[in-house]
N, C-alpha and C positions, 0 to 999 in steps of 0.2 A: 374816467369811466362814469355810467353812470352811480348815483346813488339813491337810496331811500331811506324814508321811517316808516316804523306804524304803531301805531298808537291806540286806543279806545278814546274816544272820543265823549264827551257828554254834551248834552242837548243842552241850548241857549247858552254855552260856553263860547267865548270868540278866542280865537288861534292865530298867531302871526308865525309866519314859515320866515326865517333867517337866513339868506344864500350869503355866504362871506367866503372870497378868495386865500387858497392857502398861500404864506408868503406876500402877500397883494398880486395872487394870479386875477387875473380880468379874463371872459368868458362871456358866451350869449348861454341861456337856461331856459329852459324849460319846466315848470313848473305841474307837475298833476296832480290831482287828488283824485283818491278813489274812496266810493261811501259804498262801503257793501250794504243789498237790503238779503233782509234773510229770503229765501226760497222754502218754497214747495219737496216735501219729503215724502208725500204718500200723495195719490192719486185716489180720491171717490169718484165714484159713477152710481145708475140706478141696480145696475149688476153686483156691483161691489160697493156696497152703503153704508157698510159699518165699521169702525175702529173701536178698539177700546184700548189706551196707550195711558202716557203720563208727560206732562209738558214737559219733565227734564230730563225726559230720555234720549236714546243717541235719535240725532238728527233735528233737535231743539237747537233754535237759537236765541239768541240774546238781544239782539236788532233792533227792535221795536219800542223805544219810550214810550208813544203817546199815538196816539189816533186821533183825523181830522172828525171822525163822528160823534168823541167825545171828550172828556178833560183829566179825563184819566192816567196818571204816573203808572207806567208800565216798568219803569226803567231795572226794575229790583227783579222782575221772577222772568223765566223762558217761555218764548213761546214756539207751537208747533203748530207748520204752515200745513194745509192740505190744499190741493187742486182738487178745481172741480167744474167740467165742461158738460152742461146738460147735450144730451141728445136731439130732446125735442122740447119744443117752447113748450111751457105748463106752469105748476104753481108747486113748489118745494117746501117741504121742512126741514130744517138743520135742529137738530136738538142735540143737547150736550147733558147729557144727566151722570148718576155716578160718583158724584165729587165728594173728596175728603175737606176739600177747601177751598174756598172763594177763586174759580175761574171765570172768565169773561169768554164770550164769542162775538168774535167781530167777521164782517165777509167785506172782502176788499174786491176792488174790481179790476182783475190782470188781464187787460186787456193792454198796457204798455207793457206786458212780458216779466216786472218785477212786481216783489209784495212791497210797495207804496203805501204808506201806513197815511198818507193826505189823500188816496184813492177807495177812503174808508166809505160803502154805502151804507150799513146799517149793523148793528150790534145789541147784544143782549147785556147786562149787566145785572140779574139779579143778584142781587147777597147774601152770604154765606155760602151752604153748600145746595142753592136751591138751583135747582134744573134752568137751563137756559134754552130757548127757541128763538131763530129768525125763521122767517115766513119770506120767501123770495118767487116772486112771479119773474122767470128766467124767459131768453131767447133762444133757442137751438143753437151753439154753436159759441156761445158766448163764452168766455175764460173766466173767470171767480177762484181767490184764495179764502179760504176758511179760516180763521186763526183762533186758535185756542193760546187766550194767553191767561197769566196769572196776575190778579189785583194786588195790590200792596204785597208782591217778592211770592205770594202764594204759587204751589206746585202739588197736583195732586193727581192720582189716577181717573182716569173720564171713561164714559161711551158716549161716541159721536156719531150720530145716525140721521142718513138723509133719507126723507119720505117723497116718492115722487106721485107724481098726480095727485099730491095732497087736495083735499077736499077738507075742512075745519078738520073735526074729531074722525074724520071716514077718511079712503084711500079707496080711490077712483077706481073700477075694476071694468076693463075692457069686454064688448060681448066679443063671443069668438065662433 
């Protein structure tokens, strides 16, 4: 029959997988490996903009070591993914305020369907418990994960709130 493991895995670690006959059975194998990436737990839109949660609450995962956008050790605290599909092409605010303790915002581009942490476009990183903002000129229709993660093991309560038709310090106001 078949068999498995599963393991946690750590980043820059090399792993050799062992197939050995019981008895000296001989056999043809199949070999797979599965790399979970974490996913998307909540859904923003401009209807529904705002969260205020905690990275290590249910639906955090742990996934995420390091991002290609920057050099940062993720590997110690959770993070928590959000989706988020603009409507219509414009220009966005992601702001992450609220913090008890040093979190990051990173936006990944889910457009391959998973949160890809080498799919990293841009991130905030201030320090300590100081407010974070990306600024995202978006397509209609385009897929984007949010990720709130924590820096060195850091876990704290946040509000996450997206500003659409951001204009600098304004917000674009339709005639009607």
């Amino acid at each position: 029959g078949d068999e498995s493991a599963t393991f946690t895995a750590v980043s820059g670690t090399t792993y050799f997988f062992v197939v050995d006959g019981w008895n000296a059975a001989v056999s043809d194998f199949t070999i797979q490996v599965d790399c979970p990436t974490c996913s998307d737990d909540w859904t923003l839109s401009c209807a529904a903009n705002t969260d205020s949660w905690n990275n290590s609450n249910s639906g955090s995962t742990s996934l995420n070591s390091d991002y290609s956008c920057n050099g940062f050790d993720y590997s110690a605290a959770p993070e928590y993914v959000y989706a988020f599909t603009p409507a219509a092409d414009g220009d966005y605010a992601i702001d992450l305020s609220g913090l008890g303790a040093d979190l990051d915002l990173l936006l990944l581009d889910a457009t391959g369907g998973d949160c890809d942490p080498g799919a990293c476009l841009d991130d905030s990183t201030n320090s300590g418990t100081n407010d974070e903002q990306i600024l995202l000129t978006a397509t209609a229709g385009t897929p984007y994960f949010i990720v709130v993660d924590g820096f060195a093991g850091n876990t704290s309560d946040y509000d996450l709130t997206i500003t659409c038709n951001y204009c600098g310090d304004e917000t674009l106001v339709e005639d009607t």
